[in-house]
C-alpha positions as YAML, in Angstrom:
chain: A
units: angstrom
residues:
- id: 1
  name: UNK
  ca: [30.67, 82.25, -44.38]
- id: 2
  name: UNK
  ca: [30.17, 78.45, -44.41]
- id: 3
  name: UNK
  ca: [28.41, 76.40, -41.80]
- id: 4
  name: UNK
  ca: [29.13, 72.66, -41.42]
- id: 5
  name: UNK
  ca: [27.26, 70.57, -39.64]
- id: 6
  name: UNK
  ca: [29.14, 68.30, -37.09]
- id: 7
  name: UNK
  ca: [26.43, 66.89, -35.20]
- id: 8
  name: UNK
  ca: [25.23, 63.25, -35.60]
- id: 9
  name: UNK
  ca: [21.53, 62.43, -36.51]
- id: 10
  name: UNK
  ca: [20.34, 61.56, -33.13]
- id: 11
  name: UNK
  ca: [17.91, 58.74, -33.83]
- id: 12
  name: UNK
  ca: [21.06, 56.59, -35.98]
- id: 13
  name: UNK
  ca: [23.41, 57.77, -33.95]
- id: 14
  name: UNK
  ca: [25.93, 54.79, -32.66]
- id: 15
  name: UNK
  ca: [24.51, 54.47, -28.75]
- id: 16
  name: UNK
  ca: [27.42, 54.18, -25.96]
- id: 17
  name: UNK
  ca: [27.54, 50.68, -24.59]
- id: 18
  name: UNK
  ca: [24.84, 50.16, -21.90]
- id: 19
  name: UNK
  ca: [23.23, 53.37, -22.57]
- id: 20
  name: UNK
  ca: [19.16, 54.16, -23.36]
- id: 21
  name: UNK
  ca: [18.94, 54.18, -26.60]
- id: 22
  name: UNK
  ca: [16.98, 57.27, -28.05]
- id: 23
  name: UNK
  ca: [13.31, 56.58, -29.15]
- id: 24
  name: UNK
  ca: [10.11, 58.53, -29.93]
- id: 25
  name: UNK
  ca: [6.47, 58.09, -30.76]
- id: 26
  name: UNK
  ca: [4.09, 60.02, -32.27]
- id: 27
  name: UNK
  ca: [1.60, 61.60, -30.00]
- id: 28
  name: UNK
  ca: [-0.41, 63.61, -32.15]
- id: 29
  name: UNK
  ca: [-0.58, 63.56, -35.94]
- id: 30
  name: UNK
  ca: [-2.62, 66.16, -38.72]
- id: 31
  name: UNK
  ca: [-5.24, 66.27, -39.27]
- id: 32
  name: UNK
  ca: [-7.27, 64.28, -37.10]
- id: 33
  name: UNK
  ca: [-5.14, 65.76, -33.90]
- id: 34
  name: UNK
  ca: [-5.20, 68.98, -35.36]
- id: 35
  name: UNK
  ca: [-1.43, 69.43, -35.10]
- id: 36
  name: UNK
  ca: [1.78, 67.02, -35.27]
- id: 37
  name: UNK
  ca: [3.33, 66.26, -31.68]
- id: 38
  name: UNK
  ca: [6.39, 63.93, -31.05]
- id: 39
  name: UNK
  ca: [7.73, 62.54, -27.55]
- id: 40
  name: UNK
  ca: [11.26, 61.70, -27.27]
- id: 41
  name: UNK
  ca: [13.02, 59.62, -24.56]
- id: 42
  name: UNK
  ca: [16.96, 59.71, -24.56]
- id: 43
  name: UNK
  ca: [19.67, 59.52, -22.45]
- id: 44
  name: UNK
  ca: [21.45, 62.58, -22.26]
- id: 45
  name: UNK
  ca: [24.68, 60.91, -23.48]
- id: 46
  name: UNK
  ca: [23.24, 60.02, -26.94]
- id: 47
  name: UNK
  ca: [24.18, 61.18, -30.39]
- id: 48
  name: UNK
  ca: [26.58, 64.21, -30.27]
- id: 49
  name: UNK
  ca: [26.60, 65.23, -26.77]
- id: 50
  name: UNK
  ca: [28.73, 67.38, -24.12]
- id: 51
  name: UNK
  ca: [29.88, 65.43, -20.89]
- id: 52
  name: UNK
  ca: [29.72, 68.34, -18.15]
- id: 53
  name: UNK
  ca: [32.21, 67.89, -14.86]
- id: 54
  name: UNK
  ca: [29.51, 66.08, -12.79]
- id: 55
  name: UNK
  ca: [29.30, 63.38, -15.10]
- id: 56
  name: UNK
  ca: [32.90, 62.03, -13.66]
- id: 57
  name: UNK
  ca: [33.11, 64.15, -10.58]
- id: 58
  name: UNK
  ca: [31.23, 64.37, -7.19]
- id: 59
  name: UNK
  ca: [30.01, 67.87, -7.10]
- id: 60
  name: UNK
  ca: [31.35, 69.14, -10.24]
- id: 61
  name: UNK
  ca: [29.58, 71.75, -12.43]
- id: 62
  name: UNK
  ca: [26.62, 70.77, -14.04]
- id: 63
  name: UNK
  ca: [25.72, 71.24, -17.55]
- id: 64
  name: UNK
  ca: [23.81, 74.51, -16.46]
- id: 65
  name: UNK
  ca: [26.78, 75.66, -14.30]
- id: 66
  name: UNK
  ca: [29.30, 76.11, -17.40]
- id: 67
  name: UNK
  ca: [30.12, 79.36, -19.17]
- id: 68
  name: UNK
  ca: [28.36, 79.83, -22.98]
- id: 69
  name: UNK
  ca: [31.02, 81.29, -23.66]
- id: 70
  name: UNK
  ca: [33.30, 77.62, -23.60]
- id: 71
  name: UNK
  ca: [30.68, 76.71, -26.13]
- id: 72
  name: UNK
  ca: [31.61, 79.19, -28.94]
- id: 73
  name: UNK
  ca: [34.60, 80.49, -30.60]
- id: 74
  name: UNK
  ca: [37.65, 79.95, -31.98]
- id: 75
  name: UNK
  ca: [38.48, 75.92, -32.52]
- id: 76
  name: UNK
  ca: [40.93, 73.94, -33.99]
- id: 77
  name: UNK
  ca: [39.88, 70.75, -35.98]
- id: 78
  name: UNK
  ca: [43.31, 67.90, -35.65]
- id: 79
  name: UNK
  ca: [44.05, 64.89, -37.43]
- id: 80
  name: UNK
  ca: [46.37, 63.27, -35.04]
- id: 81
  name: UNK
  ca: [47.38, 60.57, -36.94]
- id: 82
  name: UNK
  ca: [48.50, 56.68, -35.64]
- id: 83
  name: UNK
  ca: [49.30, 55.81, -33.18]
- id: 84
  name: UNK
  ca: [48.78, 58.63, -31.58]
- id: 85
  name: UNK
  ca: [49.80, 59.84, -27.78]
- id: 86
  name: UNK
  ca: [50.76, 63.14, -26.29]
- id: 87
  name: UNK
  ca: [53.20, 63.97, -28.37]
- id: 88
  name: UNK
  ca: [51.22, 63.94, -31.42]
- id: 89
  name: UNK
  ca: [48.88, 66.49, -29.34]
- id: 90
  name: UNK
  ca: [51.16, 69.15, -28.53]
- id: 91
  name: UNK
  ca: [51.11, 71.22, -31.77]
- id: 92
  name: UNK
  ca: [47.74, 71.54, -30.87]
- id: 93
  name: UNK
  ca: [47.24, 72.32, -27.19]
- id: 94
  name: UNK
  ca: [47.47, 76.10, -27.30]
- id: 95
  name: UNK
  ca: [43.35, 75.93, -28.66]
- id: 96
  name: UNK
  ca: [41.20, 76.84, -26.48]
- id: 97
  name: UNK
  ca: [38.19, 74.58, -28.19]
- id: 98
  name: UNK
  ca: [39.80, 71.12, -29.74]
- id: 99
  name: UNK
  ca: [38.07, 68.73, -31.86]
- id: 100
  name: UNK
  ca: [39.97, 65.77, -33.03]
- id: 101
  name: UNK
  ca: [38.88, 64.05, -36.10]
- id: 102
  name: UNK
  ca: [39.40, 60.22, -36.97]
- id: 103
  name: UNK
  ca: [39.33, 57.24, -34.18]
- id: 104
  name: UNK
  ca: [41.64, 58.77, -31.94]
- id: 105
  name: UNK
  ca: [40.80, 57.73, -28.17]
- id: 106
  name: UNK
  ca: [42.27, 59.65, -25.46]
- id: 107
  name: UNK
  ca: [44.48, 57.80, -23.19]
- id: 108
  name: UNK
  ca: [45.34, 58.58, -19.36]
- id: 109
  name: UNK
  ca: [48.87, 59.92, -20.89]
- id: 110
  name: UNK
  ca: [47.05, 62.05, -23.68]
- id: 111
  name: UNK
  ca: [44.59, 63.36, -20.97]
- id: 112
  name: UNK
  ca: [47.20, 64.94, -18.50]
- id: 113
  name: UNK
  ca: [49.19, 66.55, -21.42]
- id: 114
  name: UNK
  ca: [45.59, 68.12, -22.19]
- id: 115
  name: UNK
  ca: [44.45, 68.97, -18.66]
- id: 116
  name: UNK
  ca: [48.21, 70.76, -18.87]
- id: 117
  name: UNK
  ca: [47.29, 73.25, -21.42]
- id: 118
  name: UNK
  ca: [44.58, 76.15, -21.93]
- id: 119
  name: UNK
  ca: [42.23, 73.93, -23.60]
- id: 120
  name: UNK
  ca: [38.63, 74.37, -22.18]
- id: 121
  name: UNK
  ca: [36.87, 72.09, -24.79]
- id: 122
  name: UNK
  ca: [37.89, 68.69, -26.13]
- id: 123
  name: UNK
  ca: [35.81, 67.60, -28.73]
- id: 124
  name: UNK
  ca: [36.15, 63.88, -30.47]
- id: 125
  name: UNK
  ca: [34.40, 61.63, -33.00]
- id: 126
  name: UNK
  ca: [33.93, 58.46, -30.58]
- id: 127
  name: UNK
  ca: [31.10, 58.68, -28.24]
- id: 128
  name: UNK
  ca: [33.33, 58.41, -25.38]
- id: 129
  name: UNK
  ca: [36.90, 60.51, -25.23]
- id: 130
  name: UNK
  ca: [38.09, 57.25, -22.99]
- id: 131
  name: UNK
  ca: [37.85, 53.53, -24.35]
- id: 132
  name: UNK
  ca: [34.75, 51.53, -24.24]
- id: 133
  name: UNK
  ca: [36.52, 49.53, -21.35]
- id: 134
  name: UNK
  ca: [37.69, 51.99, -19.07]
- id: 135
  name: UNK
  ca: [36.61, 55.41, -20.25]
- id: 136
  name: UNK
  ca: [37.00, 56.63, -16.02]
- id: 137
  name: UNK
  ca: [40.49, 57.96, -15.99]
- id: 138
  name: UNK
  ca: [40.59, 60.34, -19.02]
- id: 139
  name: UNK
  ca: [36.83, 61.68, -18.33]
- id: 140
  name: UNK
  ca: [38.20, 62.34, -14.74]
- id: 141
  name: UNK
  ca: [41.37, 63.75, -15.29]
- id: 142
  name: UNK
  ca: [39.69, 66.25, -18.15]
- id: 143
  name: UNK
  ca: [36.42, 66.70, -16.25]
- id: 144
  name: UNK
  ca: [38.51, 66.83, -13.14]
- id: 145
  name: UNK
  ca: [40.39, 69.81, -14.79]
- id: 146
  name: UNK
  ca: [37.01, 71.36, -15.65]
- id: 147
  name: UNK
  ca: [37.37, 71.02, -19.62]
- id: 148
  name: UNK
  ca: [34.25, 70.16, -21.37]
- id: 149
  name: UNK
  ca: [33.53, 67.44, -23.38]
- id: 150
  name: UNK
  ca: [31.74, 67.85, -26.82]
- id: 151
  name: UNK
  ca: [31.66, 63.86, -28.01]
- id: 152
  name: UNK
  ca: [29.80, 61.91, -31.48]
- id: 153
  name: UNK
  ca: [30.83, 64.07, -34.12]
- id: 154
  name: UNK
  ca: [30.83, 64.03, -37.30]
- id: 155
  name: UNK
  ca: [34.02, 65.81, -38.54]
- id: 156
  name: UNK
  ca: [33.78, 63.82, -41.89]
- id: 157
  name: UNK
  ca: [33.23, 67.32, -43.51]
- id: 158
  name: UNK
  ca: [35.49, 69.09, -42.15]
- id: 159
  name: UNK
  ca: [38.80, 69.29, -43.12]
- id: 160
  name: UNK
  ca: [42.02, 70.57, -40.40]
- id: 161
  name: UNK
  ca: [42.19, 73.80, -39.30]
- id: 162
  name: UNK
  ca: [40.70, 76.33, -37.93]
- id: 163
  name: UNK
  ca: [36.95, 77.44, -37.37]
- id: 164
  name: UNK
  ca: [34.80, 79.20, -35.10]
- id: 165
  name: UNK
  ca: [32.71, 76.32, -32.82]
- id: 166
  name: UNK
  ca: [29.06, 77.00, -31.89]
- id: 167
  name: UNK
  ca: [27.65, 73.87, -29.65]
- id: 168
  name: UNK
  ca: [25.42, 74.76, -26.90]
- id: 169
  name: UNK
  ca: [23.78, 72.31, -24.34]
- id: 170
  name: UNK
  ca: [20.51, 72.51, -23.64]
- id: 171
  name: UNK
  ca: [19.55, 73.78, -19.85]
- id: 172
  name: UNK
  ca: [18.93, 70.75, -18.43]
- id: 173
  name: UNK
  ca: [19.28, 72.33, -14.24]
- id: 174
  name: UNK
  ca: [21.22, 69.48, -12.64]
- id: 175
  name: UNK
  ca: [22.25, 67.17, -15.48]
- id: 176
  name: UNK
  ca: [25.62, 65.84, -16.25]
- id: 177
  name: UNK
  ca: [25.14, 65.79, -19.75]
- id: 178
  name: UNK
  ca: [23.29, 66.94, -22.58]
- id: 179
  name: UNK
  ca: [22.50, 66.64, -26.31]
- id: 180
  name: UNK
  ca: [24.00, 69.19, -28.44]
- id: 181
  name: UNK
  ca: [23.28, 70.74, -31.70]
- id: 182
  name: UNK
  ca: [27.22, 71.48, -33.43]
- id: 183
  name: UNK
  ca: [28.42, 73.61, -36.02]
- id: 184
  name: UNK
  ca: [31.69, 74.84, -37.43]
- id: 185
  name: UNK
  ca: [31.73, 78.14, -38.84]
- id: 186
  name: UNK
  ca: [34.19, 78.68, -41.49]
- id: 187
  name: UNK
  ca: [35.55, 82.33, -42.47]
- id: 188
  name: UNK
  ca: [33.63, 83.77, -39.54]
...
């Protein structure tokens, strides 16, 4: 079995317009502290992330609210090629778990065709699924549907096809969001 690594180095990560930017400071340090101790600040939305429901939609699920079991299993990695749209999605919306690798944003078109299908987790390169200037409607017509978002990967290694996904949240009770730590297993 092979593992790849898909998640983005938090710290270098591209940071989503008007978002905290991660940062952290050294609050102990061997061997006059007697151990080595580092405090992090970060918005929830940095580096390779999942957007849970509430992050779009009054009283939607928070991170803490959704099923482990959306976070692992079977997957589908897509190269949807330019330009691309809802058509270029539908040989791929019978995944249940779909990243897409390259620039690809999701449009308002793209999102309904997905919110359509059986997919339960989108996953894309971008730090947004939506454009920079108007990322509302495709987060709330996915989020709205219920399907997770898995966004700031690093596909770059990973080739189309298909793999078994492990990205978990942390439990964060009550957050929208959270930093995520994502793998693709291949011949799992």
């Amino acid at each position: 079995m092979k593992i790849i690594d898909i998640t983005r180095e938090l710290f270098s990560a591209a940071v989503y317009p008007g978002d905290t930017p991660p940062s952290r400071k050294t609050a102990r340090r061997l061997p006059a502290d007697g151990c080595n101790l580092t405090d992090i600040a970060l918005c929830v939305h940095n580096g390779t992330h999942i957007d849970a429901p509430l992050h779009f939609i009054e009283n939607g699920a928070a991170i803490d609210e959704i099923a482990l079991d959306v976070f692992f299993g079977p997957c589908r990695v897509a190269a949807l090629g330019e330009p691309a749209g809802a058509a270029s999605l539908a040989p791929f919306l019978a995944s249940e778990r779909l990243l897409i690798k390259g620039d690809a944003l999701i449009t308002g078109e793209m999102a309904r065709a997905i919110a359509k299908s059986g997919i339960r987790l989108l996953g894309v390169e971008s730090q947004s699924v939506g454009p920079a200037a108007a990322p509302a409607e495709a987060h709330t017509v996915l989020l709205g549907k219920g399907i997770v978002l898995l966004e700031g990967l690093d596909l770059s290694a990973a080739a189309p096809g298909l793999y078994t996904l492990a990205a978990f949240p942390l439990k964060l009770a009550g957050c929208e969001g959270s930093p995520a730590r994502a793998v693709l297993l291949e011949g799992a």
